[in-house]
N, C-alpha and C positions, 0 to 999 in steps of 0.2 A: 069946612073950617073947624067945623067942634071937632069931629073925627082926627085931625091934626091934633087936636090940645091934648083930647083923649088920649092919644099915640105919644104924645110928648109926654107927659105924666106918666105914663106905663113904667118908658122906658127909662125915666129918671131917679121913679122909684127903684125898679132891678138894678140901675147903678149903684144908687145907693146902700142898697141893701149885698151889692155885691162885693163894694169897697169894704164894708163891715167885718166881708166875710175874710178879704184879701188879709186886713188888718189882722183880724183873730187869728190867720194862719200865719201869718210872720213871727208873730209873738210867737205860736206855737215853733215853730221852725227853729228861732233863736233863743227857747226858753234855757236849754241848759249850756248856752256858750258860757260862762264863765265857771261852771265846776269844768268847762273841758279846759282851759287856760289854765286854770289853777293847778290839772291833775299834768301839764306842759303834753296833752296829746296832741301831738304837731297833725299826726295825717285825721285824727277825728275832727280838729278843727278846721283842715284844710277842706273837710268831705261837707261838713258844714255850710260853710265859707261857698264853695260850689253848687252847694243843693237852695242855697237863699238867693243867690246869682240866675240859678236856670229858672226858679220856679218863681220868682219873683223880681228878676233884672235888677235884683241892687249887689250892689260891689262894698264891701268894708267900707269904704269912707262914707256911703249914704247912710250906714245905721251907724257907725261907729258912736259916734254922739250921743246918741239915746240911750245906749248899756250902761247900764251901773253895777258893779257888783260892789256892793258894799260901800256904796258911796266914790268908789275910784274907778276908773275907764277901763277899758280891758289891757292897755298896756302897762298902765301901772298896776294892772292885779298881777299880769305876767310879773311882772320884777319885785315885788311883794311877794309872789310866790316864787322866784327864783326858778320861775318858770322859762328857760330860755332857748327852746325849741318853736314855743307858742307865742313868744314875744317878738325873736326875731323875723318870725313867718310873717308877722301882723308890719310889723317895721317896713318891711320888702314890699307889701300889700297898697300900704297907704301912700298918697300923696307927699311930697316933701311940704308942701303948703301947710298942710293939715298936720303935720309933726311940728311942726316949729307954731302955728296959731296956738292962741289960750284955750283950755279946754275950760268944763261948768265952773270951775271956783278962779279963773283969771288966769292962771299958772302956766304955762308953757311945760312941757313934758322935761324941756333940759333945766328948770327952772325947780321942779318938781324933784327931778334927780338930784341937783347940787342943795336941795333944802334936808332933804332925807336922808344923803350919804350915801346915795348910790352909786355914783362917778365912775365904780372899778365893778359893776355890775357888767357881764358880758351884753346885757341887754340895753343898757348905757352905753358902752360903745358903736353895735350895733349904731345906735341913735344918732350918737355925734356923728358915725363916717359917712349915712345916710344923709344926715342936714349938712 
């Protein structure tokens, strides 16, 4: 029985310490997504986008949430940046659920557009024909 608790403590430690590590490398992985949006590199973000998928099983809509650049989501940095290679990739990418919910400050992405004046933004469009 100790031998059990012993085994069981081992290995929950190595979990844990190995989550740590998963953790630190996502971060690493998605550290420079938003200069690549901004600079609209469509296949760097796509190669991205692929390399956080195979080494880490998450798809855009699992992190999308957490990025901040500069206080705005990666789709409205795309459209701020006039970024519309890398906006409408991300568009194509996500869930239609997940485009029309509130993102951190309440706002809806089309709610967001029609606040700022972006309406005639190709990356607004985009938006609308998807939701």
């Amino acid at each position: 029985m100790l031998k059990l608790v012993k085994t069981s403590f081992v290995i929950s430690a190595i979990s844990i310490a190995f989550s740590g590590f998963v953790y630190a490398d996502i971060n690493a992985d998605l550290q420079n997504i938003c200069t690549i949006v901004k600079a609209d590199d469509k296949d760097e973000l796509r190669k991205k986008m692929k390399k956080v998928e195979s080494d880490h099983k998450l798809k855009l809509q699992d992190y999308y949430s957490g990025i901040s650049c500069g206080g705005e989501s990666l789709i409205r940095t795309a459209m701020l940046s006039n970024a519309i290679e890398s906006g409408t990739l991300m568009i194509k990418k996500m869930p239609k659920n997940q485009l029309t919910a509130p993102e951190a400050d309440g706002k809806t992405l089309s709610d967001w557009v029609s606040e700022k004046g972006l309406s005639s933004s190709q990356i607004a469009v985009e938006l609308n024909a998807r939701i």
